[in-house]
C-alpha positions, 0 to 999 in steps of 0.5 A, spaced: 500 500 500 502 506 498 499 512 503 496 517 499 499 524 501 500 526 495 493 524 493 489 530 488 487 530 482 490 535 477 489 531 470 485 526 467 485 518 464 479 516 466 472 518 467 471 519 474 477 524 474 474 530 473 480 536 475 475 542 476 472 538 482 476 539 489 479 533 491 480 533 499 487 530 501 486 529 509 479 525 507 483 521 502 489 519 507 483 519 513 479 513 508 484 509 506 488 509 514 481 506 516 482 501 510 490 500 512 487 499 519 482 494 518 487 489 514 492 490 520 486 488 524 484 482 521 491 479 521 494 480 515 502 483 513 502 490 509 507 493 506 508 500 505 512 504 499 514 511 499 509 515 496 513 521 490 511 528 490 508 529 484 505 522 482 499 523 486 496 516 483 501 511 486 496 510 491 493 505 487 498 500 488 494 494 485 497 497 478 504 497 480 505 490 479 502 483 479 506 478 484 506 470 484 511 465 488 515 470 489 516 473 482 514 480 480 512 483 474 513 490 474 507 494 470 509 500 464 503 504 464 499 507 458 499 514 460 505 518 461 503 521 467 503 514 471 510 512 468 514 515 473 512 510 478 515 505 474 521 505 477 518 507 484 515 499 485 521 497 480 525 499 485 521 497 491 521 490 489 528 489 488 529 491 495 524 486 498 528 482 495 523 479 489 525 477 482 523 483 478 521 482 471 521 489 467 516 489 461 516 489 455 509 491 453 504 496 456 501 493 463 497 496 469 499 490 474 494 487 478 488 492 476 488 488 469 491 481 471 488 477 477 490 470 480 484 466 480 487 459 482 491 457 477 488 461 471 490 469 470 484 473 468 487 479 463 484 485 462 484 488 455 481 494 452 483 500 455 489 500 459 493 493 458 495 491 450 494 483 449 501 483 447 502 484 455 497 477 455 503 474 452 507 476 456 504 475 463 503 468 461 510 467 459 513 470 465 509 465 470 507 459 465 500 460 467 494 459 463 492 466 460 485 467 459 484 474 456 478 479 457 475 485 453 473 490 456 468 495 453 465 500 458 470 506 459 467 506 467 471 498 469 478 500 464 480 496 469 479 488 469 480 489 478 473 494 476 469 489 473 471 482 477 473 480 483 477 474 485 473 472 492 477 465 493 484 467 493 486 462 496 487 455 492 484 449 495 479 450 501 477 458 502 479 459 510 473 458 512 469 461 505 464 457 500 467 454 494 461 454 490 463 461 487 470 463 487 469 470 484 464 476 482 462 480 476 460 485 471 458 482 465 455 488 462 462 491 462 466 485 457 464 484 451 460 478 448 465 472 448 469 475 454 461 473 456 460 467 454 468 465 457 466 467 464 459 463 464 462 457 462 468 457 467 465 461 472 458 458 472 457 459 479 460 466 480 456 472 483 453 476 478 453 484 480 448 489 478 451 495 474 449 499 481 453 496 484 459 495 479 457 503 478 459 504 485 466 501 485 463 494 488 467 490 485 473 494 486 474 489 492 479 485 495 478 478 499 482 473 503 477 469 502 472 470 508 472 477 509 470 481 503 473 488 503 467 493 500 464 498 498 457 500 503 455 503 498 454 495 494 448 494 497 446 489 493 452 485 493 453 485 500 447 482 500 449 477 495 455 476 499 452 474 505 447 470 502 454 465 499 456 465 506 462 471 506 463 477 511 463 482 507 466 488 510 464 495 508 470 500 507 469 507 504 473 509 500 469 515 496 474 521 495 479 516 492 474 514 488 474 521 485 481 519 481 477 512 479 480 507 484 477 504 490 479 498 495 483 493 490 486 498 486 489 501 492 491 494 494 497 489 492 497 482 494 504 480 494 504 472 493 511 470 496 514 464 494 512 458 497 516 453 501 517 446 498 514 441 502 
């Protein structure tokens, strides 16, 4: 996580960046101090990278890489006005002693690449290019199933899905009828029918819940960390047997990011048995 001091909004690279609306930097860091505190609470390890004066973006860590068994895959960001935080998390990596592959192709990370068991779900359409799809599945040596997104509300695949049983195997504690939620109005029609297939027993969100940042989220596979503004799929949490726990996040939505987005999970290398 990345403590949100330099937090504003002064340009724009999606539709909820508005830089004529104010942005309050002391709510931003209050909202996401309760979400740093919740997890600490709950028994879960945060890191911390040095927030740079002038990114006021690197909050949303989840773009700033994608982590399995020890291995990083740095991001290279589609905008300019990010790509000054490549070096940030490359260097962060490095330090903490993660093998850190530098991209060739434009990749934002976790908010377009997520673990779901042993499959990687990447997002295409808006941020990440499909030779990035390529990549990732090169780097890890996972199965890639690639996913177009079409509305330019989720430019993110981490707007559109939420993987709910990180966990590979049993869901401490969780259901396993479901292991993830999403969207389907935001992906186009096969990337539809893709999910339907391998997730046939997913939650699917209404838009007002997806419109909200409801999917934004992040699980440990019992406790689903959520907007309160998600009300339907709060509802449809409890009903699958998970804790949902509600996070207001709304001032760092003004610079389109929620839960997820400011919320890197780093999978460490697991030991040999």
């Amino acid at each position: 996580m990345c403590r949100p001091e330099h937090f504003t909004v002064s340009y724009t690279i999606n539709p909820w960046m508005e830089p004529a609306k104010p942005t309050d930097t002391a709510k931003a860091v209050a909202q996401w101090q309760a979400l740093y505190d919740t997890y600490v609470e709950l028994g879960h390890e945060v890191e911390l990278i040095d927030p740079a004066e002038g990114l006021p973006d690197m909050v949303y860590t989840a773009n700033g890489g994608f982590v399995i068994d020890g291995v990083a895959y740095a991001p290279k960001f589609r905008f300019a006005e990010r790509a000054g935080e490549e070096r940030h998390f490359i260097d962060w990596f490095r330090a903490a002693g993660f093998d850190t592959i530098v991209p060739e192709e434009v990749n934002e990370g976790e908010g377009d690449f997520l673990l779901a068991g042993d499959v990687i779900l990447a997002g295409t359409g808006f941020r990440s290019t499909g030779d990035s799809h390529r990549e990732v599945g090169e780097v890890f040596g996972r199965e890639v199933v690639s996913l177009t997104l079409t509305d330019p509300r989720f430019y993110h695949l981490d707007t559109a899905i939420s993987v709910l049983d990180p966990v590979v195997g049993a869901a401490k504690g969780g259901p396993d009828a479901a292991n993830i939620a999403y969207l389907p109005g935001a992906f186009n029609e096969a990337s539809q029918q893709i999910l339907a297939e391998r997730f046939p027993d997913a939650i699917r969100v209404s838009d007002a819940d997806g419109a909200v940042f409801g999917l934004n989220s992040a699980s440990d596979g019992y406790n689903v960390f959520i907007s309160p503004r998600a009300t339907g799929f709060e509802a449809q949490l409890r009903e699958r047997g998970y804790n949902p726990v509600l996070i207001d996040l709304s001032e760092l939505l003004l610079g389109g990011g929620g839960i997820k987005c400011c919320t890197l999970e780093l999978r460490a290398k697991q030991a040999s048995s």
